[in-house]
C-alpha positions in Angstrom: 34.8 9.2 -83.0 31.4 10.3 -81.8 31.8 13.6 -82.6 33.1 12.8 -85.8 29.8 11.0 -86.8 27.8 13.4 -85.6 29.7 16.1 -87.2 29.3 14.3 -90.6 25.8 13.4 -90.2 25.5 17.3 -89.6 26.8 18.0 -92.3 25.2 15.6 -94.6 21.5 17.2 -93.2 22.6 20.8 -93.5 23.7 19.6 -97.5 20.1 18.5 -98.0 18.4 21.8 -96.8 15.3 22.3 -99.3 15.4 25.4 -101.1 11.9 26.2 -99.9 11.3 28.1 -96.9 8.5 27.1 -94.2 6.8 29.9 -92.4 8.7 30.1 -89.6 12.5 29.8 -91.1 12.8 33.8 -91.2 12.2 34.1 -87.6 15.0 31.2 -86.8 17.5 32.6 -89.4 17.3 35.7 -87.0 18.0 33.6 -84.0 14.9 32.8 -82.4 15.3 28.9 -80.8 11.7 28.2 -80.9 11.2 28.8 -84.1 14.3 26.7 -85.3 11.9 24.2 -83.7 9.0 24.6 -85.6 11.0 24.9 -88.4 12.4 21.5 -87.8 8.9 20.5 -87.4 7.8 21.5 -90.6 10.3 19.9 -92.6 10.0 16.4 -90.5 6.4 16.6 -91.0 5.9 18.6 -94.4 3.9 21.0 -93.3 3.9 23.9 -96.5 7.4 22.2 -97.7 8.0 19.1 -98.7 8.7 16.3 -95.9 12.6 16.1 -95.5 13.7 14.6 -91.9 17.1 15.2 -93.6 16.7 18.8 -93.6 15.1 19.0 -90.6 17.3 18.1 -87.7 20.0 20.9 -88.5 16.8 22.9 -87.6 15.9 20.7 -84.3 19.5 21.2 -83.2 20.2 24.6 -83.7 17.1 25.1 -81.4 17.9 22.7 -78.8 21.7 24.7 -78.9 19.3 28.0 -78.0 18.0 26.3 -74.9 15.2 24.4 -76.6 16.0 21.0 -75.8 13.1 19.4 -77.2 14.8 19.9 -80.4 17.4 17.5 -79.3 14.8 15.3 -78.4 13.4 15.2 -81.7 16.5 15.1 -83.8 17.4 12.1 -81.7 14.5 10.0 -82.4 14.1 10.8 -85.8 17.8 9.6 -86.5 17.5 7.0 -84.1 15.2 5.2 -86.3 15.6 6.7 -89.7 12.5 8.2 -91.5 11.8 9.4 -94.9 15.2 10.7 -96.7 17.1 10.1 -93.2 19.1 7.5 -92.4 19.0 5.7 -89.1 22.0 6.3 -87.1 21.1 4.7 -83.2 24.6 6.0 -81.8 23.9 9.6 -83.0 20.4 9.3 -82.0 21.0 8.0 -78.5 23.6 11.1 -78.0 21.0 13.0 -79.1 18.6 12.2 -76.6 20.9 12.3 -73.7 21.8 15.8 -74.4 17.6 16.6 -74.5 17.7 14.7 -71.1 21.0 16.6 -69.6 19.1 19.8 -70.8 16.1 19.1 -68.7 13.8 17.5 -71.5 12.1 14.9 -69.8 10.5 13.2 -72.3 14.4 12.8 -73.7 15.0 11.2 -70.7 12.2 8.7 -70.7 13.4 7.8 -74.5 16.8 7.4 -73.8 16.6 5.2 -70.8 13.4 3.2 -73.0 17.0 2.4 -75.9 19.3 1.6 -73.1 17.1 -1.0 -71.3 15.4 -2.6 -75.1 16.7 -6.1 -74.2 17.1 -6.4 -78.1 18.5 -3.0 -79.3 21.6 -2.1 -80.4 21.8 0.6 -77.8 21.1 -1.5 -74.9 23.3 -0.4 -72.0 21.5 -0.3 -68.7 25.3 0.4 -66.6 24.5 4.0 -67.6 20.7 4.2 -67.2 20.4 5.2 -63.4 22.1 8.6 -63.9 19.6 9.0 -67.5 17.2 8.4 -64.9 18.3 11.4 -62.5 18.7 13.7 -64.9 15.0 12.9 -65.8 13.2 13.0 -62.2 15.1 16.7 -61.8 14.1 17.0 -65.3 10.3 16.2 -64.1 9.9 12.7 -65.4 7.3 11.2 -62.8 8.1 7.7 -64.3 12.3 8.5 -64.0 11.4 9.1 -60.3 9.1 6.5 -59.3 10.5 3.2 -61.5 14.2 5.3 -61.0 14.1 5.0 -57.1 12.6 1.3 -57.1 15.7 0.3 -59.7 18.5 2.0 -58.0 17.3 0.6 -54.8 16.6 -3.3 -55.6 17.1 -3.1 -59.4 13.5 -3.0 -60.3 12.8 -5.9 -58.0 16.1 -7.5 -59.3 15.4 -7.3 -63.2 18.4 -4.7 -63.5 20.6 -5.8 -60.7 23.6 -3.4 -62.6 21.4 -0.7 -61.8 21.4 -0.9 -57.9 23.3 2.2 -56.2 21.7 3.2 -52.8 23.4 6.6 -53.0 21.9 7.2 -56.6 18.4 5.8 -55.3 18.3 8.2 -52.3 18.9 11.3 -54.7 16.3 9.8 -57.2 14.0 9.1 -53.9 14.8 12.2 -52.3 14.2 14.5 -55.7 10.9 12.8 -57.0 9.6 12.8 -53.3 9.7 16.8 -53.1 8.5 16.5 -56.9 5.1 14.7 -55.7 5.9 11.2 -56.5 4.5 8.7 -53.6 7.1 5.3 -55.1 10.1 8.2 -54.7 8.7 8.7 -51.0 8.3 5.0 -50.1 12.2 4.1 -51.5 13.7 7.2 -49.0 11.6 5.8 -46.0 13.3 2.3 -46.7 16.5 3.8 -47.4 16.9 6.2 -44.4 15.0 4.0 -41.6 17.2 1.1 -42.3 19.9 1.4 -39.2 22.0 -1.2 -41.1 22.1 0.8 -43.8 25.1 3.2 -44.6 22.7 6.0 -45.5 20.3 5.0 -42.0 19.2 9.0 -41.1 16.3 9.3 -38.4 15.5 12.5 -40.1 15.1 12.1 -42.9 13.5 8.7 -41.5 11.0 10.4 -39.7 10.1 13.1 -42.7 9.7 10.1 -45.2 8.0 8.1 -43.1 5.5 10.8 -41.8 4.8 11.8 -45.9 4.0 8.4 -46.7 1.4 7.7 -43.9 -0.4 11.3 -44.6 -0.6 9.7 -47.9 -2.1 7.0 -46.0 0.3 4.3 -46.7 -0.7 2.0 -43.9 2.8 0.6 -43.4 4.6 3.8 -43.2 2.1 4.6 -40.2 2.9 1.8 -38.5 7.0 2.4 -39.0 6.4 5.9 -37.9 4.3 4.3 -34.8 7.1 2.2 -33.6 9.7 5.0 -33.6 7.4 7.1 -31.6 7.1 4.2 -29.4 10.6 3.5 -29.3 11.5 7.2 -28.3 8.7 7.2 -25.8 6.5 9.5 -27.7 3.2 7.7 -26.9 0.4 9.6 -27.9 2.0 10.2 -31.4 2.8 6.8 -31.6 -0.7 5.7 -30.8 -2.8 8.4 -33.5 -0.4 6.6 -36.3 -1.2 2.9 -34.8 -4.7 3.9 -35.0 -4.4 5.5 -38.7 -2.1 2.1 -39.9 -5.3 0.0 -38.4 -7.9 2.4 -40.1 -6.1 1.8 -43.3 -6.3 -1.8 -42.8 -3.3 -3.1 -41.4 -4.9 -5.2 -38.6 -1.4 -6.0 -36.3 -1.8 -3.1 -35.4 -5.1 -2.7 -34.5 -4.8 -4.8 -30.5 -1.7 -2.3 -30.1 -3.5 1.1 -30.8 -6.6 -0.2 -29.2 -4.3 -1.3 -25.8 -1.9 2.2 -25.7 -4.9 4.6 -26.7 -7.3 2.8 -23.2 -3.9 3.8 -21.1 -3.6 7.1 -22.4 -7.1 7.7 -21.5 -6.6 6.3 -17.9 -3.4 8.2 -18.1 -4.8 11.5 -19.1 -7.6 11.1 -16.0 -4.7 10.4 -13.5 -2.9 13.7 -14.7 -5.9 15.6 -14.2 -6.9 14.8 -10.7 -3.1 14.8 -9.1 -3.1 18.6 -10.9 -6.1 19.3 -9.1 -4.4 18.1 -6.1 -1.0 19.8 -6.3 -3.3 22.7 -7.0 -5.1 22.4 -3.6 -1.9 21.8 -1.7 0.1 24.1 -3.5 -2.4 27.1 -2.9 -2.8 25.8 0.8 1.2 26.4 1.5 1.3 29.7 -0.8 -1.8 30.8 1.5 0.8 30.0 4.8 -2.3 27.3 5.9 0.6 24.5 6.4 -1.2 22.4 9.2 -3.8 22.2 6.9 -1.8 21.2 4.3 -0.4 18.2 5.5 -3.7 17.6 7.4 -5.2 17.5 3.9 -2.7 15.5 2.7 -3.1 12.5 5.1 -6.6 12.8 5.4 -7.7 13.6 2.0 -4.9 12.2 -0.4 -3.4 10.0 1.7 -0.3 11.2 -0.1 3.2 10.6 1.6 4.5 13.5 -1.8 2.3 15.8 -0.7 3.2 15.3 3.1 6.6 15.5 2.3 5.8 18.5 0.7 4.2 20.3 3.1 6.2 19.4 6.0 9.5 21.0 4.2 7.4 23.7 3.5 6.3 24.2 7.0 9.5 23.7 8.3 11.3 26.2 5.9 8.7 28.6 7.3 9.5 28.3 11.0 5.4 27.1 11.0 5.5 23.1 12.4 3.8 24.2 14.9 0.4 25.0 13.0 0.5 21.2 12.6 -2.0 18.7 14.9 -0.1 17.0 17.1 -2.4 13.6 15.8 -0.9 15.0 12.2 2.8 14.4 13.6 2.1 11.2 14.9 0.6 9.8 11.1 4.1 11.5 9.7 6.2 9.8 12.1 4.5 6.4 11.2 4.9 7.3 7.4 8.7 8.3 7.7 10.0 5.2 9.9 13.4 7.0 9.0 15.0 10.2 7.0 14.4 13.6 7.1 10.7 14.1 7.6 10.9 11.5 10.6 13.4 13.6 11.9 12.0 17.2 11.5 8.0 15.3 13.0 10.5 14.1 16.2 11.9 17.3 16.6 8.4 18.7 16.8 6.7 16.1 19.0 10.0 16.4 21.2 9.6 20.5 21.3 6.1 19.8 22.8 6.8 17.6 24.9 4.3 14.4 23.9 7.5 11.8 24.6 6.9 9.8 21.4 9.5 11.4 19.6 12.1 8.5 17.8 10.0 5.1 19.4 7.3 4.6 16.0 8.4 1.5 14.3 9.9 -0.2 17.4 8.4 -1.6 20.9 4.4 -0.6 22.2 5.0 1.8 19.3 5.4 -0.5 16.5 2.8 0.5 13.3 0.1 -2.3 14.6 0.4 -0.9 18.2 0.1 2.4 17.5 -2.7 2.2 15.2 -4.5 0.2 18.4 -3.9 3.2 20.6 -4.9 5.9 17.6 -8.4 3.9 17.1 -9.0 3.6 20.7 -8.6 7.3 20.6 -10.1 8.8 17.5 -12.7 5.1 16.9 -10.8 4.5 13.3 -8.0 3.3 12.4 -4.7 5.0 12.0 -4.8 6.9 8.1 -2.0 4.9 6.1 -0.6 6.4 2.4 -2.7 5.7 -0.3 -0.7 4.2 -3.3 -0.5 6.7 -6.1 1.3 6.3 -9.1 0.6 7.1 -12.3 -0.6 4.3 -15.0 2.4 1.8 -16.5 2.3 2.1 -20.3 1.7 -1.5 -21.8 4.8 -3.4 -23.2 5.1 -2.7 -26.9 6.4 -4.8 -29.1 8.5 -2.1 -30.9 10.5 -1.3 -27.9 13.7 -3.4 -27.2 16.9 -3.4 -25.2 21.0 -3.4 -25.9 23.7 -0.9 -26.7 22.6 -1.0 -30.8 19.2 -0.3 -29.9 19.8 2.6 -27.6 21.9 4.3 -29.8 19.4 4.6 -32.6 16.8 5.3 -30.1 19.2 7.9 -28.8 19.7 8.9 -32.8 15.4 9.3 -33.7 14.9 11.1 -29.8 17.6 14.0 -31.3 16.4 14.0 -34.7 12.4 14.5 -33.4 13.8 17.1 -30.8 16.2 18.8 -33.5 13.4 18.9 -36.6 11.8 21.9 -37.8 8.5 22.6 -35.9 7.6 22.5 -31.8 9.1 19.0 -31.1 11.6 20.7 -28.8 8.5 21.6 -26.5 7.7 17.6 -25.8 8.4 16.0 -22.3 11.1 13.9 -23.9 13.3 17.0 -25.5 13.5 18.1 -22.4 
């Protein structure tokens, strides 16, 4: 029936054609699209002929059938409404405009889905508007992608509840995000970092979300914080705390300030126990092993480092480059296990009698500190506790089966995306 009407009304226009010619009717006679369209301009707008809207949409159309779908665009509004010698006809009009939108004229778009959401027009349909509107993002509509996303998500807020398709909104979010529109960015981040949702992807999740906050969207920085958090990323966690509390987004601020102090502290305590697996490491490489574990009671007070050194000293048939006094401190360290055993094995090989009796009788760890002070005039060396710093609680960071999957879920997505995430501590 459609094609009928628009057949007719055809028909009718191309019956009214003006026996003038306008400048550029040769050059459309002889096939060129673009100047059917300013042909069709002329007559709707009487430029060297007289004004006939009639004659001119057989003009607009036979352009906008040569790829110039502007011509469509304008043949649909001008019957939409009726001007001049032209009837209005809002069905032919409205298909009109959505073959200008399915031909990538976006402008078309933004006309058609303008009819179909009128509250008061006889075209009103907005069950159909959501696909008008992704033919108009791809078509480059800024407005089909932005207001598009935000209707297809929550129905503009819930005006248009009809509208709402999460599917739909993701490929209107997804297509006017790589287009440059921010609203198309922000609907993907809440559609793909939503684990209830059916479309949750920590991804995509992660892209959105790290888009938004470079366009300093303060609580996209502080979404993209807690995953980082969540998947033990700290200090990437922490620079996008710190950016959601620059743009203004003050919970966050205590948190940032909090992690940030304990990667410093952190960062300080990496340094030095590098500097001193660098000193015992180069002491072993050097074969120096009694000085190695002498270094590490004395200096570090390390029971590691001892450990360390004592496998290494025993691997190379060297134990007995060790001070006897040196034995005795790794015999009170290692009441049991094997570097108590490998320290009794030594003491027993020279013949000092103490071998297997620290920990128990006149050997006990107060006695035998008694007997070292007497000796040496201090006090027995004990290990040093040496750990490194505790990151603070976060608030982001929770337990259960649900949780660990989709902490599981954003740890492979930030190892598996494009870029050198596979290099951090966690990917590996």
């Amino acid at each position: 029936m459609r094609r009928m009407l628009i057949v007719t009304l055809v028909g009718l226009c191309a019956a009214g054609l003006a026996s003038a010619e306008t400048e550029s009717e040769p050059a459309c006679a002889a096939g060129d699209a673009e100047a059917c369209f300013y042909t069709g301009s002329e007559y709707a707008q009487g430029l060297g002929v007289a004004a006939s809207p009639n004659t001119a949409i057989p003009f607009f159309l036979k352009a906008c059938d040569g790829g110039v779908p502007d011509g469509c665009s304008s043949a649909g509004m001008l019957v939409m409404d009726g001007k001049g010698d032209l009837a209005a006809d809002p069905e032919a009009g409205m298909f009109f405009l959505e073959q200008a939108c399915k031909r990538g004229h976006e402008k078309g778009c933004e006309w058609a889905v303008g009819y179909r959401i009128a509250e008061t027009h006889v075209m009103r349909d907005t069950t159909i508007v959501v696909d008008l509107l992704i033919d108009g993002c791809k078509a480059g509509s800024m407005w089909a992608c932005g207001w598009g996303a935000r209707a297809a998500l929550d129905g503009s807020d819930g005006k248009y509840p009809e509208m709402v398709d999460i599917a739909k909104a993701a490929t209107i979010g997804e297509v006017g995000c790589e287009q440059g529109n921010l609203s198309a960015c922000v609907v993907s981040e809440r559609i793909f970092a939503d684990p209830a949702s059916p479309l949750f992807d920590p991804e995509n999740s992660l892209k959105y979300s790290d888009i938004n906050c470079d366009s300093d969207i303060a609580a996209s920085c502080s979404n993209l914080a807690r995953v980082y958090y969540m998947i033990d990323e700290i200090e990437l966690g922490t620079v996008a705390y710190e950016k959601a509390c620059q743009l203004g987004k003050q919970e966050t601020c205590a948190e940032a300030r909090e992690m940030r102090a304990y990667l410093t502290e952190k960062a300080a305590y990496d340094a030095a126990e590098a500097q001193r697996s660098a000193s015992i490491n180069g002491l072993i490489n050097a074969g120096r092993y009694g000085e190695a574990v002498n270094s590490a009671i004395h200096e570090f007070g390390s029971t590691s480092y001892v450990e360390t050194a004592v496998r290494a000293a025993q691997r190379a048939s060297a134990m007995s480059s060790l001070n006897t006094q040196d034995l005795y401190v790794v015999a009170s360290w290692f009441p049991s296990g094997d570097i108590r055993n490998i320290a009794d094995a030594e003491m027993s090989a020279r013949g000092t009698g103490l071998e297997g009796r620290f920990g128990t009788g006149t050997n006990t760890a107060g006695a035998a500190d008694a007997r070292w002070k007497q000796q040496h005039g201090s006090p027995m060396p004990t290990a040093r506790a040496s750990s490194s710093p505790s990151a603070p609680s976060s608030t982001v960071l929770s337990s259960g089966d649900a949780a660990a999957q989709v902490r599981e879920k954003y740890r492979s997505a930030h190892c598996d995306m494009a870029g050198s995430n596979s290099s951090s501590s966690i990917c590996r």
